[in-house]
N, C-alpha and C positions, 0 to 999 in steps of 0.2 A: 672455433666458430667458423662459419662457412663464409664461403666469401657472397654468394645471395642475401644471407642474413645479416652481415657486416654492410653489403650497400642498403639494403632496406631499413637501418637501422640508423646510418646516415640519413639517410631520406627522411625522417619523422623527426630526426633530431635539425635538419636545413628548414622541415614545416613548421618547427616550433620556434622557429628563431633563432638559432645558437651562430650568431658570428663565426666561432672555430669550424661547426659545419659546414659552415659556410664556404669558409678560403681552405678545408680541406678539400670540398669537391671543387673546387675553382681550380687549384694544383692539380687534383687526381685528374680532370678530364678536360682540362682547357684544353691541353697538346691536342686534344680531336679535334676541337673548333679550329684550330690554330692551323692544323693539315687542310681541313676544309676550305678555309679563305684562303691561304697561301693555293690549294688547287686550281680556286673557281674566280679569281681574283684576274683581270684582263689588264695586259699590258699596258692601256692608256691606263687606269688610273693606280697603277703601283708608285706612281712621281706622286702623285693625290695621296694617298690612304697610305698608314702603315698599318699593317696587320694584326697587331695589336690591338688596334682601333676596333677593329670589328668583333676581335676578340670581347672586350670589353662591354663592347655597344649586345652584345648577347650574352652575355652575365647580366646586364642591367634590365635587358628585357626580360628576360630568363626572372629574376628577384621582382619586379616590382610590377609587373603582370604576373603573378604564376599560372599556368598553363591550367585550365580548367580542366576540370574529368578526363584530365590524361591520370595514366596509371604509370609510375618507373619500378616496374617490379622485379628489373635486372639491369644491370650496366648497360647493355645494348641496347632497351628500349630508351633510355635517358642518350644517348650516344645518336643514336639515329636521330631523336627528336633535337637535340644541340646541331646537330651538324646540319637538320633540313631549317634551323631559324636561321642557322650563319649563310648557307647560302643565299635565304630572301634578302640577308641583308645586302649582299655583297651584288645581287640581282638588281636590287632597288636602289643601291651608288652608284651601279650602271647607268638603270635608265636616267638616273637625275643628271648626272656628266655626261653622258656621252648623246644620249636621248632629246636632253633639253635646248631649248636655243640658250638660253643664258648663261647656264652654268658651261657647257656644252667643251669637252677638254679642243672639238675641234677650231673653237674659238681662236683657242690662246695658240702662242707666234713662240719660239723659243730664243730666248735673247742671245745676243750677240756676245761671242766670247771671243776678249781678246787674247789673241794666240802668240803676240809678241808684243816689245813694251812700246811700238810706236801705237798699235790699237789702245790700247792702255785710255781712258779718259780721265780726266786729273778733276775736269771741275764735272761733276754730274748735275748740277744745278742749269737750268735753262737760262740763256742768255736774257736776264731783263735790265732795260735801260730803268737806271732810278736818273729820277733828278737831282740835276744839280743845285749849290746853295744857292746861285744866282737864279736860275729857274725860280727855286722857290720864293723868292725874295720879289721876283717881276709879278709871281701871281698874287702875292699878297697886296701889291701896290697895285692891279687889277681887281682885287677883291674888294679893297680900301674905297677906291674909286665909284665901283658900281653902286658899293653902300651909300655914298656921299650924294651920289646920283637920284635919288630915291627918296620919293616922300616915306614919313615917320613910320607909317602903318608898313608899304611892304617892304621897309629895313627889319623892321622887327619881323615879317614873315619869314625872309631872307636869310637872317643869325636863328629862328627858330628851326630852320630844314638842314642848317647847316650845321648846327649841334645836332642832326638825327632826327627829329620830331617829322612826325609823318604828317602828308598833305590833310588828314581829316582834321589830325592833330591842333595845327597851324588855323586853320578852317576855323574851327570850335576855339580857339583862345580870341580870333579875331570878332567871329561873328560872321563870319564868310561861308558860302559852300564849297566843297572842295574842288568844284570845276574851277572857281574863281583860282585858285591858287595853281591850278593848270595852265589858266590860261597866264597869268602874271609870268612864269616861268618859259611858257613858248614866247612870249613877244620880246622880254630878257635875252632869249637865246637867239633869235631873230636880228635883234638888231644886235648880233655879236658880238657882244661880251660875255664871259666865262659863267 
């Protein structure tokens, strides 16, 4: 058998389905797509993308759009038509990285390496002050206080916003509008207490 009629005979057997025709053309002609993105593939985003990727990402195209009223009537024509999808794809990771403000590789900053073990950072976690148990112990006796402070209705507004329940929330159990529960909270904060 000719080698024409051996690829054309894959080809009807990839149209029909067949799995194995499948990942034998994915073997027999990847390495093309694979030469084309590794070609066409730009130095900013080779840290981005491995090649692979693009690999892949045109199999997938390639299966699950198949190419309308294209004809692969020899290896060449399937070769030319693989190699001009992998380059749009590797065109259009372009413009999305490099083109866009958001994604954009010239955004990103490259991090700092340390070069000896004084660079070295031990805690990577950002320096935040927690309270202490006496802190916490003052604010509860500040909490305690303000409740005690307080007619019935906005004590219980008060333990409702403080277990989470939201201003409409509070509002609607008392009978109130929610600006009322605004304003209780600014004149609270006004005459300063927590």
């Amino acid at each position: 058998m000719d080698e024409a009629q051996d690829f054309r005979d894959l080809m009807r057997q990839v149209q029909a389905g067949s799995q194995e025709a499948a990942r034998r053309l994915c073997d027999e002609y990847g390495s093309h797509i694979l030469r084309v993105v590794r070609r066409r593939l730009p130095d900013q985003l080779r840290s981005k993308f491995d090649s692979i990727d693009f690999v892949q990402d045109v199999w997938a195209s390639f299966f699950s759009d198949p190419p309308q009223g294209q004809r692969f009537d020899d290896p060449h024509a399937l070769v030319t038509y693989l190699a001009k999808l992998a380059r749009n794809k590797v065109i259009t990771a372009y413009r999305q990285r490099v083109g866009s403000g958001k994604y954009g590789v010239s955004r990103e900053c490259a991090l700092q390496v340390a070069t000896s073990e004084a660079d070295v950072v031990t805690d990577p976690l950002p320096d935040v002050r927690q309270a202490t148990p006496s802190q916490w112990v003052m604010a509860d006796e500040r909490w305690q206080r303000l409740l005690d402070s307080q007619p019935p209705e906005r004590r219980r507004a008060l333990l409702m916003l403080r277990e989470g329940s939201s201003h409409r929330e509070v509002a609607e159990s008392l009978g109130l509008h929610p600006k009322a529960i605004q304003r209780l909270l600014r004149r609270l904060l006004s005459e300063g207490e927590p």
